[in-house]
N, C-alpha and C positions, 0 to 999 in steps of 0.2 A: 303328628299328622302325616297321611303317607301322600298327600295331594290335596288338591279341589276342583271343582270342575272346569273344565278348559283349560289345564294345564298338566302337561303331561306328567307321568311321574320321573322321577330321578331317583339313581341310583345311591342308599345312602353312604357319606363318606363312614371308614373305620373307625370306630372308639380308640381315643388313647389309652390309652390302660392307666388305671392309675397311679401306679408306682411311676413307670415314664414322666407321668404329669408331676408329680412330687417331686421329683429328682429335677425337672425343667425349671423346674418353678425355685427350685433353690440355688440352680446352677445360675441363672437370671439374678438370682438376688444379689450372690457373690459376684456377676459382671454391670451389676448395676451402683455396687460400692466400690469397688475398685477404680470404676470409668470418673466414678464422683472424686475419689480421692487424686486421681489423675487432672480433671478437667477443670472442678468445679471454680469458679471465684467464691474470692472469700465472701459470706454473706454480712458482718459487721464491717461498720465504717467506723471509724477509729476516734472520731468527734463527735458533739450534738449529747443533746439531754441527753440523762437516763430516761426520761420517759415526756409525754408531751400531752396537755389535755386534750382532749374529743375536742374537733369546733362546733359550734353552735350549727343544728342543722342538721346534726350529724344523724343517720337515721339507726335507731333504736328498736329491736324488736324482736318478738319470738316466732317461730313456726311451729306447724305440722302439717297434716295433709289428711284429705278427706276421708280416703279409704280406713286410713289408720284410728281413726276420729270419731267418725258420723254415726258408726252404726249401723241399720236396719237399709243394711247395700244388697243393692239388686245384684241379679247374677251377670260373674265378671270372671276373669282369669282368677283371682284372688278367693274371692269365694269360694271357686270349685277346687282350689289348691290346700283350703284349710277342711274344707268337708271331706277330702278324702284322705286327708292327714299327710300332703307332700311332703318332701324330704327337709327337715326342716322343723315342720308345725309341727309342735308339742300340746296347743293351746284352742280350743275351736274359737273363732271370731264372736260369735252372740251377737251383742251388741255395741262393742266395745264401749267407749266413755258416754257415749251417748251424744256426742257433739249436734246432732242434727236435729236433736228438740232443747240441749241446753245451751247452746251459742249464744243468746243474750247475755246468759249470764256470766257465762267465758269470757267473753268478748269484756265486759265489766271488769272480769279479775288482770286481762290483758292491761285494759286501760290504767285500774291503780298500781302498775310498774311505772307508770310513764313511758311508755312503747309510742312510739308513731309507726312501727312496720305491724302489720298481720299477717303473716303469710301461710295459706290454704291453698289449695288445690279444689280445679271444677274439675268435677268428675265425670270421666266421658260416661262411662256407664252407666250412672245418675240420668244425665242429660237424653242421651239417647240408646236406652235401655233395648230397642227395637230397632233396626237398622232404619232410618228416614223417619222414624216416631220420634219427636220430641217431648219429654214428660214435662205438662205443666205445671206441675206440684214440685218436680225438682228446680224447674225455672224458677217457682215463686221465692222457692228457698233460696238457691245462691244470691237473686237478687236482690232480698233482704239481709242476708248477709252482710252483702257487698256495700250495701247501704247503712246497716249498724256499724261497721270495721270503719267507714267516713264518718259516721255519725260521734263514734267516740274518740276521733281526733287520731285515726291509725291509717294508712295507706297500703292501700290494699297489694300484698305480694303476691300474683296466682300465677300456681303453675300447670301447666297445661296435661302432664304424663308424669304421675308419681308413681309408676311400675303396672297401672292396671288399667286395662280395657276391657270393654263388655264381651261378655260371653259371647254371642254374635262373632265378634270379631275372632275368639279363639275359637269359633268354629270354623271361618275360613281360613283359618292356616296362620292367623297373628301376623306376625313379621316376619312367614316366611313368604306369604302373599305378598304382589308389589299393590294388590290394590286396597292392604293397609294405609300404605302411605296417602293415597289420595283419599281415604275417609277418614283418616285424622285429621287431615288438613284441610277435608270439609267441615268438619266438627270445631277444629282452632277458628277458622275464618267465622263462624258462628259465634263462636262464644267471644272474642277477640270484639267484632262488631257488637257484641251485647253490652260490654262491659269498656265499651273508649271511651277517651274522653277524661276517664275517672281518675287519671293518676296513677295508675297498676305501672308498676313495677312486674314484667313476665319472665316466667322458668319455662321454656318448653320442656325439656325431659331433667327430671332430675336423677343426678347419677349416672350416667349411661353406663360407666363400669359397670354398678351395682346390679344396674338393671337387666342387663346382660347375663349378670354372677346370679340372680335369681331366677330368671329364664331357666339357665341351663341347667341348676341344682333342681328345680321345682317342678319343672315344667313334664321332663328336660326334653334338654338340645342336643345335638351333637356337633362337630366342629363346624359343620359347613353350615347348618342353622344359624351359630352362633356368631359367625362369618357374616354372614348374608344380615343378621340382625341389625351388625356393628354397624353394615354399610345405608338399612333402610332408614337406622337415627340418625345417622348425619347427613344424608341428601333430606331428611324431613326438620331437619333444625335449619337447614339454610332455607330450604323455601318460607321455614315457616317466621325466621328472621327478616324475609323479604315481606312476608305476607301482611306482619306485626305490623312492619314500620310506613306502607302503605295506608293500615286502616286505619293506626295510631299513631301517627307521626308524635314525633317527640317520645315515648314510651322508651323507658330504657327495657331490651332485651336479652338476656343471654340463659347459659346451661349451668346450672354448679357444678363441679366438680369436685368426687369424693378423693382425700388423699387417700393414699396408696403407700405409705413408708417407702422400703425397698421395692416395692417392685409396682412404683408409682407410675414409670414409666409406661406399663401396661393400660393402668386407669386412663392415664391421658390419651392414649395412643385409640380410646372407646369411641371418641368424640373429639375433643378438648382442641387436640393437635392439628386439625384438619377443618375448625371452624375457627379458630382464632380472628379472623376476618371480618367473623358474624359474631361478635360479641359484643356487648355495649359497655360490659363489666365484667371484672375478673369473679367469678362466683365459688367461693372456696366451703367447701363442709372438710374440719376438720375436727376428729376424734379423739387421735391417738397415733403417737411418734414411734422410733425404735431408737437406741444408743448402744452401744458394746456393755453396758449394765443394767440393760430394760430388752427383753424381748420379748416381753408377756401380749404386744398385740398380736402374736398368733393368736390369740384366742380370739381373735374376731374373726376365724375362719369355723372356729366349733359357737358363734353367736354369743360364748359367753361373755360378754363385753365387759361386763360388771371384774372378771378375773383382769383386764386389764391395769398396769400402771400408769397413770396420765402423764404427760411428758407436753409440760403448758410452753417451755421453752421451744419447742420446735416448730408451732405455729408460726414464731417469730423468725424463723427458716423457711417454712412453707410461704408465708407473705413478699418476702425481701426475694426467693427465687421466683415466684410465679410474678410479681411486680417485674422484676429483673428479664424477664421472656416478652411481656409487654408491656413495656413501660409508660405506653400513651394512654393504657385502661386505668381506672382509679380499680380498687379493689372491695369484693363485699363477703364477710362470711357469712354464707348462708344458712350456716347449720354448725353450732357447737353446742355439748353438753357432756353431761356425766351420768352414767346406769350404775342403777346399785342393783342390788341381789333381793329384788324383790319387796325392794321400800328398807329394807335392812343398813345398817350404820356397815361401814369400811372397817375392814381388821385393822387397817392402819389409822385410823382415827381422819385421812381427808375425806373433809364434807363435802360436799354440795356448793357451797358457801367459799372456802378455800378454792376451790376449783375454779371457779367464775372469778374471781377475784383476781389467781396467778392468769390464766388468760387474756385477763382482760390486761395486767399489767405487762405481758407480752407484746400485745398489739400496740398498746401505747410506746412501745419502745422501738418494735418495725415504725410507729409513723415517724418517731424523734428522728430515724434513721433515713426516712425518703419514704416510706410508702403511702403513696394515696389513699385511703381508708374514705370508702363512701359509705357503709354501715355493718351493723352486726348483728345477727339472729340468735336466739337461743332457742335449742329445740329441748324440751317441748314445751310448749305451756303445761298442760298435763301428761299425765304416763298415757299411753294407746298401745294398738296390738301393733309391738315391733315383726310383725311379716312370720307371723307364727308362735308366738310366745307375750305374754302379758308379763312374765318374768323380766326383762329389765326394765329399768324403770329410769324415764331421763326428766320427767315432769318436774316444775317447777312448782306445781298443783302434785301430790301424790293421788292415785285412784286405785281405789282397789277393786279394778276389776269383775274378778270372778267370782270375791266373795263378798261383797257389800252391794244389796241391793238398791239402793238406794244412790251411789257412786259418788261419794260426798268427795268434794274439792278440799283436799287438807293442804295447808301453805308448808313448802319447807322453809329451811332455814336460810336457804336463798332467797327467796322474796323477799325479804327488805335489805338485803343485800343486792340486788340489783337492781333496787328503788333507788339505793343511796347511790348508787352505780352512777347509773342515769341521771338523778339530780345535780350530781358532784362531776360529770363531765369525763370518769376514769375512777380510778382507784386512787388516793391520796399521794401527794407528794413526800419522799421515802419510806411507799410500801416496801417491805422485804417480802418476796413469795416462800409460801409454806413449802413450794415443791424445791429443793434444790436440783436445779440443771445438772445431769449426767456427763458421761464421759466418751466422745467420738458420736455425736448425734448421724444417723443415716440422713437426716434433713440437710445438712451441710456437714461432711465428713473434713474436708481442708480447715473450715475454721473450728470445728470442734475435736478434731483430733491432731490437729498439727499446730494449737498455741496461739492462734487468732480468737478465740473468743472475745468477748466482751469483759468488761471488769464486771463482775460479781456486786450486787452489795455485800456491804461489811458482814453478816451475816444470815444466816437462813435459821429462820425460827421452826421448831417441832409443830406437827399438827396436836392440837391441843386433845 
């Protein structure tokens, strides 16, 4: 956008080039392990279980979010990003899983996990499709929603900004306009007042690295956009942390944040580091780690995810450092899972199943160690359109999409693996995890490359 009206134009800043950006971005990586192997404390404490049950309470459950979900989406930044095939989209949206006429019965397959979390996303652009119009018919929806997600004994997670706002809004200028910020935040104070009271659990923006990372690729941005972006999410997270706790006293509020490996430092530096203040809980989405014998998450910069090697042992790095920055928050992950290559089995033979399993026995071992653990999400309940592609697939429900009309909910092999999960409070007393821990984790370089790790179990078994 070159302007809008009553606001003059500006001069735009110069493109990096992108070789400069390659070469920055690696020169950063390499001063962001060295500064680690310099600075870091060790993250294992030398005593304490190997691993420690879940306490009673503890909250349980999966995500996704509306856009990715619902289907049959009014026009929005996202819509007009997959219609014209932005950088990125391989996949047109249609109607994705269809969330927005099968949620009953979603919400059913949530509830026999044993989940008490739900977490969705109100969508601005649902809501107020029109600038100052509010759509009755989307009203009626979220708030039966919100009322089935209580109804089957789940507690409602919504988050306010899962990367997309109405088209409106990208007509005046998104986030390079400042008068985005005061219509999100008329729109939060809206829905926020619709929905107190109820127990929610709030995300105002989820990702803000991310969200930034898809602006610029998709949109795009250019530096001083993406500048100006970083600055309009965090002066709108703090108002809208003041605004929450006004309308809903009591509500716990905060932002998740996606790790970052190496150059994590950037992810935080989006948001994270500058609202510490305004957070009620530490909210972590983690994916996938690096080690000096894994450095396959590149590929989450080419979306192939599924090429990724999981690295369940760095979570337990990611928990114990970001606990360790604030040690007064208890900690929630908000988003963990595993993509495969289009509902397809792993060349390596790790399932689904395995995956959730080493994770989960990770985290049990950060709480043995000190970290506060308030809950855990798995994304997703079902596959949905990952931001341009129906090809990975992270559902605990497989869907196929593009080519099954019908969009039948098939269970993996995780689902009664995270039923027994949940029931049994953790993973069993002397699990051994399928993944064996690497060698020099970038999650903690001092204790993983300099002889502080942790004692191993006796064994690490093959993926079957």
């Amino acid at each position: 956008m070159s302007g809008w009206p009553g606001r003059p134009r500006r001069p735009r800043p110069v493109r990096v080039p992108r070789l400069v950006r390659s070469l920055a971005v690696r020169l950063l990586s390499v001063a962001v392990l060295i500064a680690g192997l310099l600075a870091a404390p060790s993250a294992y404490a030398a005593s304490g279980p190997a691993t420690l049950q879940f306490p009673p309470g503890f909250l349980w459950g999966v995500s996704t979010s509306g856009f990715q979900s619902e289907g049959y989406f009014p026009d929005s930044n996202w819509t007009r990003y997959a219609d014209r095939r932005a950088n990125g989209v391989t996949d047109p949206y249609g109607n994705s899983v269809d969330f927005r006429h099968r949620y009953p019965s979603d919400l059913k397959l949530a509830k026999g996990l044993g989940v008490n979390v739900f977490r969705t996303s109100i969508e601005w652009a649902r809501v107020e499709p029109r600038k100052g119009y509010r759509d009755p018919k989307a009203l009626a929806y979220y708030d039966d929603l919100i009322r089935r997600i209580k109804a089957n004994g789940m507690r409602p997670m919504l988050t306010l900004d899962h990367w997309v706002y109405p088209g409106w809004v990208a007509d005046q200028g998104a986030w390079d306009n400042p008068r985005t910020q005061d219509d999100w935040l008329r729109n939060a104070r809206f829905v926020v007042d619709r929905y107190k009271d109820q127990g929610v659990i709030w995300i105002t923006f989820n990702e803000a690295s991310a969200y930034i990372y898809k602006e610029l690729t998709t949109r795009p941005m250019d530096l001083g956009q993406m500048l100006e972006m970083r600055d309009a999410l965090l002066k709108t997270h703090r108002a809208a942390y003041d605004m929450i706790h006004k309308v809903d006293p009591g509500a716990p509020v905060s932002s998740n944040v996606a790790y970052g490996t190496a150059i994590n430092g950037i992810f935080d530096a989006a948001l994270f580091n500058d609202a510490a203040d305004k957070l009620d809980f530490i909210g972590i989405d983690y994916y996938y780690g690096a080690n000096l014998q894994n450095f396959t998450a590149v590929y989450a910069i080419t979306g192939e995810f599924w090429k990724i090697d999981p690295e369940p042992e760095g979570l337990y790095y990611v928990l114990k450092n970001y606990q360790r920055r604030l040690p007064h928050l208890p900690v929630y992950v908000v988003e963990s899972g595993m993509p495969t290559d289009d509902g397809k089995p792993r060349k390596d033979g790790y399932t689904r199943s395995d995956h959730l399993r080493d994770h989960i026995y990770w985290i049990q071992r950060a709480m043995a160690d000190g970290v506060k653990m308030m809950g855990y999400n798995y994304w997703s309940l079902t596959d949905n359109y990952e931001w341009g592609s129906y090809r990975p697939r992270f559902g605990l429900y497989t869907v196929d999409a593009l080519t099954d009309p019908t969009l039948e909910r098939r269970p993996t092999d995780a689902v009664p693996t995270y039923r027994s999960i949940i029931a049994n409070r953790g993973v069993r007393s002397g699990y051994v995890p399928v993944r064996k821990p690497g060698w020099c984790s970038i999650e903690d370089p001092v204790a993983t490359c300099l002889g502080t790790t942790p004692t191993p179990p006796a064994a690490y078994r093959a993926p079957a």
